[in-house]
N, C-alpha and C positions, 0 to 999 in steps of 0.2 A: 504494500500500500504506500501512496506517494504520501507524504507530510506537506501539506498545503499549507505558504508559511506565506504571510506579508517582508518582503523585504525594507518597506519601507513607505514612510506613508506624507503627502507633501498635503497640507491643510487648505490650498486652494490655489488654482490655477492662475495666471495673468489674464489669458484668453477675453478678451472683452464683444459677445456677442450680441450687446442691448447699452441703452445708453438713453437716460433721461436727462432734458435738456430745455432750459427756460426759455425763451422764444420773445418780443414782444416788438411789433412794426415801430417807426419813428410818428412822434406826434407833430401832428399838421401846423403847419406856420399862421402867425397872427393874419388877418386880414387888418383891409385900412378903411374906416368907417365914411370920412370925409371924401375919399375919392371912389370908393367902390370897389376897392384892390383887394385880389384874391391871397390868401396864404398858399404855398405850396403844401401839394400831399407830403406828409413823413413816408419814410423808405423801408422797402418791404421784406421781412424776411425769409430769404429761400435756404431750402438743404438744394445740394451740387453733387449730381455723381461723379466721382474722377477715381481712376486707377490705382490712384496714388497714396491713397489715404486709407488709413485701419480707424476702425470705432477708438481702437488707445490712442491711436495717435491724437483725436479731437480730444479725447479725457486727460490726458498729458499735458495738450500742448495748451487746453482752455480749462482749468482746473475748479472755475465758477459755474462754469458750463452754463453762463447766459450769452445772450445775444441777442442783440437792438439796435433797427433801424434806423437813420439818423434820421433827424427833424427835418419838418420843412422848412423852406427861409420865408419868413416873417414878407409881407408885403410891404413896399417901402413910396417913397415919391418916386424914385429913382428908375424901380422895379414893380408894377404896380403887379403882375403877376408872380410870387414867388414862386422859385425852382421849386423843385420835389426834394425832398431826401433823397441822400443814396442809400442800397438797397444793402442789405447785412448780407451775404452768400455764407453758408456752411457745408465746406466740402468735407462729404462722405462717402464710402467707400461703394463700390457698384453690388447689387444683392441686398441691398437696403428696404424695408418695410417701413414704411413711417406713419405714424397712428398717434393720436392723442393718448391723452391720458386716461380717459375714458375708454381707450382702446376702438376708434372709429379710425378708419383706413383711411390715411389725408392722400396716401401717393406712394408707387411704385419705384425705385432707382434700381430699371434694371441694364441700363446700358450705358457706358459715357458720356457726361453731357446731359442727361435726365434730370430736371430741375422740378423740385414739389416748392410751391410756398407755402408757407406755415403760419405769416401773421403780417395783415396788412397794414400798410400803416395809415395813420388817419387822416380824416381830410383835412384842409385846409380853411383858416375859416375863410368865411363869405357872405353872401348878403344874405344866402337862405337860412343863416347860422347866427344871426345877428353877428358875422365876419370874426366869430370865437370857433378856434380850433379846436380839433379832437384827438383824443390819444389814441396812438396805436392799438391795434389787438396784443393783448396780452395770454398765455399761456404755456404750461409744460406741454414736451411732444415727448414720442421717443421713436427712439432709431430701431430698428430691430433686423439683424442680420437676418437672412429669409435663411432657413435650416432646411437639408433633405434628411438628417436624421439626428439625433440623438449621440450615435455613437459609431465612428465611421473605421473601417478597418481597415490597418495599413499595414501591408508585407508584400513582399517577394514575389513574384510569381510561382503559383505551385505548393505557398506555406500551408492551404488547407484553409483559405479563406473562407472560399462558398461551399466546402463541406462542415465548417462550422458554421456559418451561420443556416444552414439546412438543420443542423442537431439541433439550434437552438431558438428557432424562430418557424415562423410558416410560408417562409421564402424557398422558392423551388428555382438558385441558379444553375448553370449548366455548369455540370463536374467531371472535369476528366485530367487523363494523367498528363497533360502537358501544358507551359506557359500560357498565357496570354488568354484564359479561356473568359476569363471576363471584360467583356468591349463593353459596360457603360453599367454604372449603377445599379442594384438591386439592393431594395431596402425592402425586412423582413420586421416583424411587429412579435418581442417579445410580450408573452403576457403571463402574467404574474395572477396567485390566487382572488386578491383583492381588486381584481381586473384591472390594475395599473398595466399602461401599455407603457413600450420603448422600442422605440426604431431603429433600427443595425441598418448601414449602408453599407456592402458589398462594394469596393471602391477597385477599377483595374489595378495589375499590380506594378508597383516601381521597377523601373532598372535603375543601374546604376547611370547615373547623368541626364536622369526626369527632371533634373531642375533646370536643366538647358535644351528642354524640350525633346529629347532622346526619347524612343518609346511612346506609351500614351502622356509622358510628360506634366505638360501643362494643362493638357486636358484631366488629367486625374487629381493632379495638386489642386486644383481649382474645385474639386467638389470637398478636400479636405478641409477646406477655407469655410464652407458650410455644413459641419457638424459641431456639434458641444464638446464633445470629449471625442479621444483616439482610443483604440482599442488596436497595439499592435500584434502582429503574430508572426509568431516563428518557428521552421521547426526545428527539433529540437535538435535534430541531429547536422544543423546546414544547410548549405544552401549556392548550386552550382546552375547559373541561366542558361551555360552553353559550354563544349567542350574545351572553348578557345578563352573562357573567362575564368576568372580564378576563384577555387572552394571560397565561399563563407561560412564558418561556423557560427553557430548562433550569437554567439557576442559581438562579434563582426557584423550580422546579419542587422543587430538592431542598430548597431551606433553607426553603420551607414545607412540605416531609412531616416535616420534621427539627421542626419550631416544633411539627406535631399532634404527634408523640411525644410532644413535651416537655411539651404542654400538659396531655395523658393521663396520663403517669406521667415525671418526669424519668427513671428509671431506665434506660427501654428506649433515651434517645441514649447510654446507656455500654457496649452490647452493642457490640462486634466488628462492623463494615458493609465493605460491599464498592461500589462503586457500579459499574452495570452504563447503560453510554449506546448506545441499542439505535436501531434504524432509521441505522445507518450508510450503506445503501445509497440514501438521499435525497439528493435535489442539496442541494450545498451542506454536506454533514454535515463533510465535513474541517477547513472553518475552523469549523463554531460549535462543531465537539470542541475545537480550539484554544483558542477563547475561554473554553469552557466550563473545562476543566485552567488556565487562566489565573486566573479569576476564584477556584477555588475553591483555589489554592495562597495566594493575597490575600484572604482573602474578607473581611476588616475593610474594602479599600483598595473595593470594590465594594457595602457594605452599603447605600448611599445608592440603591442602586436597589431596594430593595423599602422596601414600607411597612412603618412601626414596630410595629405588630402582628406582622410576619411573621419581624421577625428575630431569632433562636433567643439564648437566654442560652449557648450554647457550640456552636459549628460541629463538627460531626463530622468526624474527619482517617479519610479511609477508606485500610483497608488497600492496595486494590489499586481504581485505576480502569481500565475494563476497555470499549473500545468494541464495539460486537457488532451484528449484522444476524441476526435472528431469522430473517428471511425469505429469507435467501440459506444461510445457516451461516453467516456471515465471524465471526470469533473464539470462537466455540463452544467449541471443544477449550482453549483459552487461560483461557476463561476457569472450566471443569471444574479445571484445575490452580490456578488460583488459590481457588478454594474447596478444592478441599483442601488448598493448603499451608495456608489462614488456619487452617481445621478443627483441622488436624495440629498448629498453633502453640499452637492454645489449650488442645489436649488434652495437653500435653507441660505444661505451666503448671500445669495441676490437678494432675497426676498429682507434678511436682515438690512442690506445696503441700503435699497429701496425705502425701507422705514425709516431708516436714518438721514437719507438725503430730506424725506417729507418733511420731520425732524425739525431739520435746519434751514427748509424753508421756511416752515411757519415762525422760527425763531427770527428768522431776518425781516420776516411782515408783522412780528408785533414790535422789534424794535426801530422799525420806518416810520 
């Protein structure tokens, strides 16, 4: 019997896939009573899809996380119509859901260049206004990275991907003994006694130099960008693409899926990972699990055995390492509860954040 141990457990992720955020247009410029001069509209504020930008990098880089339209200019002699506000842009990332707080659907960012506004700004005064200005709209939105699953799987070609998620979900992908057998997504619906659901995405598998578009490349990093947590797998025994490529052994096998991530987007090694070491029922699996939980509790004391290209600027500490035979069921059930306790940890984290940013709004509105 295998001892199913935690090596190590990291208390929560960087991964930022939601993000609340104050919003309010610029307030409308004075009008001019004596001449009939209109204010300018205040300026209005949009979210911006662009390439460029991760939900952290707006939470880093705007750590108020407000944002406000500028004013209109004031109607003068000079200018009897004032200009508008300029308009506030908030560039976010492409795959964007954006919804109030109330949870209504303001606007889709599914493509570069996709612009939602979120708070108009107000008018300007004028005759129909006795020429007295109005304030911008005011409100929270939130951003929400659009998800195709929950929990997305990353390894190898051949680790035993989509015959794990066959044992453990009600996804039927196509399974067979050589590379490349998954061309595009399959996401299966773990469910649980309390009828909690959790979605697994079936993700094609990495080669080596999918971060420079090699293989399915960018097309598969890109859907790892939209899950909550990783779930990687390896097996246990290695891991060779081709006769002309070089063995990977399982420690090798993870800390270069970890090195493409990294080289793809740092952001995706700070998601939540799980790692999942499959084909347990091969000779010999019990000592290279050993060496395997060995190397990766050390993994400084062991970096001299992979090449300097492969080794990652921060090793991922996985929540739960989790040994598993696809092909028998051995730790299946084990390792269903281990994805949902990580699930549950992380959703318990947000939801405390959540309360606490409310918090500190209403602190900043009663002492305004």
């Amino acid at each position: 019997m295998v001892h199913i141990s935690r090596i190590s457990f990291r208390k929560y992720g960087n991964f930022v896939d939601n993000l609340r955020l104050y919003v309010r247009g610029g307030s409308g410029g004075m009008g001019l009573p004596r001449l009939g001069g209109q204010g300018g509209d205040g300026g209005n504020v949009w979210v911006v899809a662009t390439k460029s930008m991760t939900l952290k990098s707006i939470k880093d880089k705007y750590p108020h996380k407000r944002f406000v339209g500028e004013p209109g200019v004031n109607s003068s002699v000079r200018v009897l119509k004032g200009d508008k506000g300029k308009d506030k842009e908030i560039f976010a990332p492409v795959g964007i859901t954006v919804t109030s707080d109330e949870g209504k659907v303001l606007g889709h960012l599914n493509a570069e260049g996709d612009r939602v506004m979120v708070a108009k700004g107000g008018p300007g005064g004028s005759f129909y206004s006795a020429f007295q200005p109005s304030k911008g709209q005011a409100k929270h939105i939130r951003l929400d990275l659009k998800l195709i699953a929950d929990m997305g799987l990353v390894g190898f070609p051949n680790a035993g991907k989509s015959s794990l998620l066959t044992a453990m979900s009600n996804a039927t992908p196509q399974i067979a003994s050589y590379a490349f057998t998954t061309l595009k997504p399959e996401v299966g619906k773990l469910m649980y006694p309390d009828y909690k659901q959790i979605s697994i995405a079936d993700l094609p598998g990495l080669i080596e130099g999918a971060h420079i578009n090699k293989g399915m490349g960018h097309k598969f990093l890109k859907h790892v960008e939209r899950t909550k947590q990783l779930l990687f797998v390896v097996d246990v025994c290695g891991f060779q693409l081709a006769n002309k490529t070089p063995f990977r052994p399982a420690f090798e096998a993870v800390q270069l899926l970890t090195k493409e991530l990294e080289l793809y987007k740092e952001e995706l090694v700070l998601k939540p990972a799980l790692l999942v070491v499959n084909k347990m029922d091969l000779p010999s699996a019990e000592d290279k699990l050993q060496e395997l939980k060995e190397q990766l509790q050390n993994p400084d004391e062991f970096s001299d055995l992979l090449p300097d290209d492969m080794i990652p600027k921060n090793y991922i500490t996985f929540r739960h390492v989790v040994p598993v035979s696809a092909t028998n069921g051995f730790g299946i059930d084990h390792l269903k509860s281990c994805i949902r306790e990580s699930l549950d940890e992380e959703a318990a984290i947000a939801i405390k954040a959540i309360h606490q940013d409310r918090l500190q709004t209403l602190r900043n509105q009663s002492s305004s």
